[in-house]
N, C-alpha and C positions, 0 to 999 in steps of 0.2 A: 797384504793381499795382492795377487796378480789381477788386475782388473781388466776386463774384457767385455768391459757394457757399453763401449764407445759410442753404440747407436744410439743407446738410450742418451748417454750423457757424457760428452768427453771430460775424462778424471785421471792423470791431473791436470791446471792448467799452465801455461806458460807464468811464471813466475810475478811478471809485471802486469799480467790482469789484478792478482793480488793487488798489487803495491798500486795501481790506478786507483781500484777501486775504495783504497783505505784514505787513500790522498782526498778521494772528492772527497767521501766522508768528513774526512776530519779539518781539511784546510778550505771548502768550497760549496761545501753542502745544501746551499741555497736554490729556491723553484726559480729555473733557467725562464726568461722570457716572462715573467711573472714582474721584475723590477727592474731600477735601471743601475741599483746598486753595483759593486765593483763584484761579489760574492754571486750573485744573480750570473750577471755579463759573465764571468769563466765558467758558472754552467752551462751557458747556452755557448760559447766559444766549444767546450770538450763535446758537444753533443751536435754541432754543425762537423765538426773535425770528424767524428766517426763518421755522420753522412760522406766524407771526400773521400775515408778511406772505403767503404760501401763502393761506390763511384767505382773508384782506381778497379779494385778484386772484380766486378760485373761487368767493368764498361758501360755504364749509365752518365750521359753528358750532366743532367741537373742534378744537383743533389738534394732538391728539394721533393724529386718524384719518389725517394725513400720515407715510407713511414715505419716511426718504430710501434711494435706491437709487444706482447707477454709472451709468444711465441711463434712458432709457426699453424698451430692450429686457432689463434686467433687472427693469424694471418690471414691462412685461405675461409675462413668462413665472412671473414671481411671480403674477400675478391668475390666469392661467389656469389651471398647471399646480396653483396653489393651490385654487380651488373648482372645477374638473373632477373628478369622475371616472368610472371604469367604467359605463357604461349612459349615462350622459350626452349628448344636443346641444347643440352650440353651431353659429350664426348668423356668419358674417364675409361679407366681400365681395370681389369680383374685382380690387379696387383696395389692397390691404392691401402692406404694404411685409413683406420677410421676416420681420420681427422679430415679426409676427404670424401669417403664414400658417406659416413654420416647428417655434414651438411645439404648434397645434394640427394639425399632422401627425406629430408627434414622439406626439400625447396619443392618437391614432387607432390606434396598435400597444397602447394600454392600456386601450382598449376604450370612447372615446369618440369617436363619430358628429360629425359638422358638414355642414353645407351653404354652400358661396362663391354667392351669390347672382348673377349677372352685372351689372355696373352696361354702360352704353349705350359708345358709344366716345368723346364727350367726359370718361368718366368718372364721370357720373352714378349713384344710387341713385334707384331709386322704390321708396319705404316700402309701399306695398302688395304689394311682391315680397317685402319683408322678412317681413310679416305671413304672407305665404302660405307661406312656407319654416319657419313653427312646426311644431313637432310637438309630443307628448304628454309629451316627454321633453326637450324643449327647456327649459336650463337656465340658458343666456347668450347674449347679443347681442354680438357684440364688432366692432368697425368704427373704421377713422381719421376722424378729424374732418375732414381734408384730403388731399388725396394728395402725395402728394413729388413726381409725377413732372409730374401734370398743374394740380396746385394745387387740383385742384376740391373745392368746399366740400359738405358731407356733408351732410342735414336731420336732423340730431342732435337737436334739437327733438321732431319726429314721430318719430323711433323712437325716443326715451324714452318718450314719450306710451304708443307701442305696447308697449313693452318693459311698462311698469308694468299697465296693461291685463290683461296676459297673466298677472304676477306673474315675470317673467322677468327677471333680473337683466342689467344693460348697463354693460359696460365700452368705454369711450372712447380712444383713443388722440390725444393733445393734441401730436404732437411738431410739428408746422406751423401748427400755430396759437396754444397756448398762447401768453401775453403778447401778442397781437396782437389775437387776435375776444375780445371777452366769452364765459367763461364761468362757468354758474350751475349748479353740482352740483344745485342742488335744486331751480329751474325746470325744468330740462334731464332730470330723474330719472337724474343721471348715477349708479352705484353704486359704481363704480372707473374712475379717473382717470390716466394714464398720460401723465407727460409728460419728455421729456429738461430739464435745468438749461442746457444751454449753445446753444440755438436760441434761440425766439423769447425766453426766461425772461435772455437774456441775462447769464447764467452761465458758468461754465468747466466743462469738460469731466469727466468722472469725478461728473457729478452728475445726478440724476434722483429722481424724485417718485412716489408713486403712492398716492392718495386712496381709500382704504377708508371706506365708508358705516356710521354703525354698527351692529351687531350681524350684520354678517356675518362670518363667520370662513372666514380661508382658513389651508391649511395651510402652515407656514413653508417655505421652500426650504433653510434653512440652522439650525443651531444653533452657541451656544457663549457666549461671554463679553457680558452687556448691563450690567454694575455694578448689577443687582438683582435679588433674590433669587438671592443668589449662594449660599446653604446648599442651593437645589435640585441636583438632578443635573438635573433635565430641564427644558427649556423654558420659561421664565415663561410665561402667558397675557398678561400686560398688553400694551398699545399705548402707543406703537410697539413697544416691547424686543424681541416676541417674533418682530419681523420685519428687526431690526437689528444683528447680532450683530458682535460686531468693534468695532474703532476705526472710527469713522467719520468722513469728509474734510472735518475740521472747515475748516480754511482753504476748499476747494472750499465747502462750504455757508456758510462768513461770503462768498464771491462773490457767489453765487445771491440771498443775501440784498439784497446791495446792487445786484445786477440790478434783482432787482424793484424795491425801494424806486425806482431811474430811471423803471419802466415805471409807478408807482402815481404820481407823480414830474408826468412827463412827459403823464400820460394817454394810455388805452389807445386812445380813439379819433384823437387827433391821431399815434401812432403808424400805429394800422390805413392813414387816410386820406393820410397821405403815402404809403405802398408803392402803395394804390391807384391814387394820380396816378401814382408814376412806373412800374404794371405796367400800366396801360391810355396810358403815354405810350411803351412800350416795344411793345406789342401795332400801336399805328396807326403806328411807324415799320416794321416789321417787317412787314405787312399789305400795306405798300407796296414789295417787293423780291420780285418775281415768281417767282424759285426756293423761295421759302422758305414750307415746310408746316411750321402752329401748330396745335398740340394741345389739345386739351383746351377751357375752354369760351370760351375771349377775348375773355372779359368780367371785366374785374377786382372786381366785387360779385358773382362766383358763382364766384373764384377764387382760390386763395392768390395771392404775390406771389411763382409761379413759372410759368414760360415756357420752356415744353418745346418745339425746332423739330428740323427735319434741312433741309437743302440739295439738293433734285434726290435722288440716291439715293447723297450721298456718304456715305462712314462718318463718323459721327458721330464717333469717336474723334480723327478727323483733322481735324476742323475743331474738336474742341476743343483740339489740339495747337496750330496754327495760332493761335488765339485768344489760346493763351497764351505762343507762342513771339515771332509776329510782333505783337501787339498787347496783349500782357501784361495781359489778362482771365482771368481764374480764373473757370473754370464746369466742370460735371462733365456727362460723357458717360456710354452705357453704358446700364446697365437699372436702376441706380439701388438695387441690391438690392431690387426691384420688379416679376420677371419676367410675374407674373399680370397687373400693370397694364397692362404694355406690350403684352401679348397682346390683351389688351381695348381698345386704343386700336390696334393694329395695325401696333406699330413692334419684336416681340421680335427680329428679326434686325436692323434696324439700326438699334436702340437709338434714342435723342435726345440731343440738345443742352441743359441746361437750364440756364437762365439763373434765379436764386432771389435776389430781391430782400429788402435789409435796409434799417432804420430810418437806417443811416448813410451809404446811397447817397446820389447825387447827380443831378439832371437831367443833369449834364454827363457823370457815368459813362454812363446809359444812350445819350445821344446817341452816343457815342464806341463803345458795344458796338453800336450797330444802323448808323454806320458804318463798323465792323469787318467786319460781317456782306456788309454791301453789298459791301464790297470784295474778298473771299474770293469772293464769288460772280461777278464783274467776274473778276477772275484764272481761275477755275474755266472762265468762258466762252473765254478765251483759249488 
């Protein structure tokens, strides 16, 4: 199969996430931090080591202000549901994927306020609509770096700028772009940092991140077992423990580890600028197949290395069927769990097509998926 679900989940992965993660398995396998055994101790060594490498890719000074999560949506419902509350605003935008917009409507029955700013219908933000949706009580900024559906890339830059400005804390959402764009928590004035392990971080699944700035304090989601300060009954205060309770997916985080190490490895701009080439070599094939409307901004330096279309007014469902039946291309239809995007781009009844470009594509994949497309649409006329 040519796979082209990168957003959903990059497949496949660099070779030694494998081989890490068979290693902890079978030579180390033991709960890090839990004993003081030899087995125990190289758990928690491989799992402080991926926090440096986190550090290094972010620019984050402690590595202690990283907690690991199961993903990015256990991520941000940690930031928000964690510093919200009662009387509270928070700031997000019309392009947010559910795993944001659902928490802060969840926080609105408990008595905290927000505004979705409208972004344009390429997808677009202008940071002076951000600034003007402040209020007195505005507490957080929270916004994607990128969108999933349309790729477009967010000016995360200028509303940290504004964010700090204001004294207003800003939470990030990294799931489409981490590992791929540069970023710098502390150029950026990011304050929480939110990114899945198994996308751009080229990790495995059941792994996720989220960068606490310090001396902010959110409140935990969860309690129970951290292997310190185990004479308390309640909650440690230290970082991470107090946001990590449980065994944690030591094998999944020795992956993540050796994701990154490929992307630090590799380099992050020779990664970014191949998807470029091949999401702006996919955009000028696609440009040229007269049924076929592309979303968002198509231009691949104002775009993730995702390519959102539909066919005339077919259902998108059905040409992703088609794609995968008769030309065995994996891509995801539908709304993307993103129905505000889609509203603001103007496709919520019939969804898109989207094509999500990864580091392990090939010129010959993409040629092969735009003529797919050609061909579907050739049929379609007949």
């Amino acid at each position: 199969m040519i796979y082209l679900d990168n957003a959903a989940t990059t497949y496949p992965k660099p070779e030694n996430v494998y081989l890490k993660m068979d290693e902890c398995m079978r030579k180390y396998g033991a709960n890090p931090g839990r004993s003081g055994h030899t087995l125990a101790l190289q758990a928690g060594r491989i799992i402080y080591r991926t926090r440096e490498l986190l550090c290094e890719l972010f620019h984050i000074d402690n590595p202690m202000q990283i907690i690991f999560t199961c993903n990015a949506t256990d991520s941000l419902n940690l930031a928000l549901k964690g510093i919200l509350k009662s009387g509270d605003h928070v700031i997000t935008t019309s392009m947010e994927h559910n795993s944001m917009i659902r928490p802060i409507m969840t926080l609105k029955k408990f008595g905290v306020d927000h505004t979705i700013v409208q972004c344009d219908q390429d997808g677009k933000i202008h940071p002076k609509d951000i600034k003007k949706a402040i209020q007195k009580n505005t507490k957080l900024i929270a916004m994607t770096h990128g969108s999933n559906v349309t790729g477009t890339i967010m000016p995360i830059y200028e509303v940290g700028e504004i964010a700090k400005e204001a004294n207003i804390l800003f939470l990030v959402d990294a799931a489409q772009t981490a590992g791929v764009y540069p970023i710098d928590v502390q150029k950026m004035n990011i304050d929480l940092l939110a990114a899945p392990g198994h996308k751009g971080l080229l990790g495995p699944q059941g792994t996720g991140i989220l960068y606490i700035k310090e001396d902010i304090e959110l409140m935990q989601m969860k309690e129970g077992g951290t292997g310190s300060k185990s004479e308390l009954l309640t909650q440690p205060d230290i970082l991470p423990d107090r946001y990590e309770s449980g065994t944690p997916n030591t094998s999944g985080i020795a992956g993540l580890g050796a994701g990154i190490e490929f992307i630090l490895k590799e380099g992050i701009d020779k990664i970014r600028e191949h998807e470029e080439y091949l999401t702006r070599y996919m955009l000028m094939g696609l440009k040229q197949i007269e049924k076929v409307k592309i979303y968002g901004p198509k231009n691949e330096k104002k775009q993730a290395a995702v390519v959102s279309i539909n066919i005339g007014q077919e259902d998108s469902s059905e040409v992703s069927y088609l794609l995968d039946k008769v030309f065995s291309i994996g891509v995801r239809s539908g709304l993307h769990c993103a129905p505000l995007a889609h509203k603001t781009i103007g496709t919520f009844e019939q969804g898109t097509v989207r094509f999500s470009i990864g580091y392990f594509n090939t010129e010959e994949d993409i040629k092969k998926a735009i003529g797919a497309i050609k061909r579907i649409c050739e049929e379609m006329e007949e």
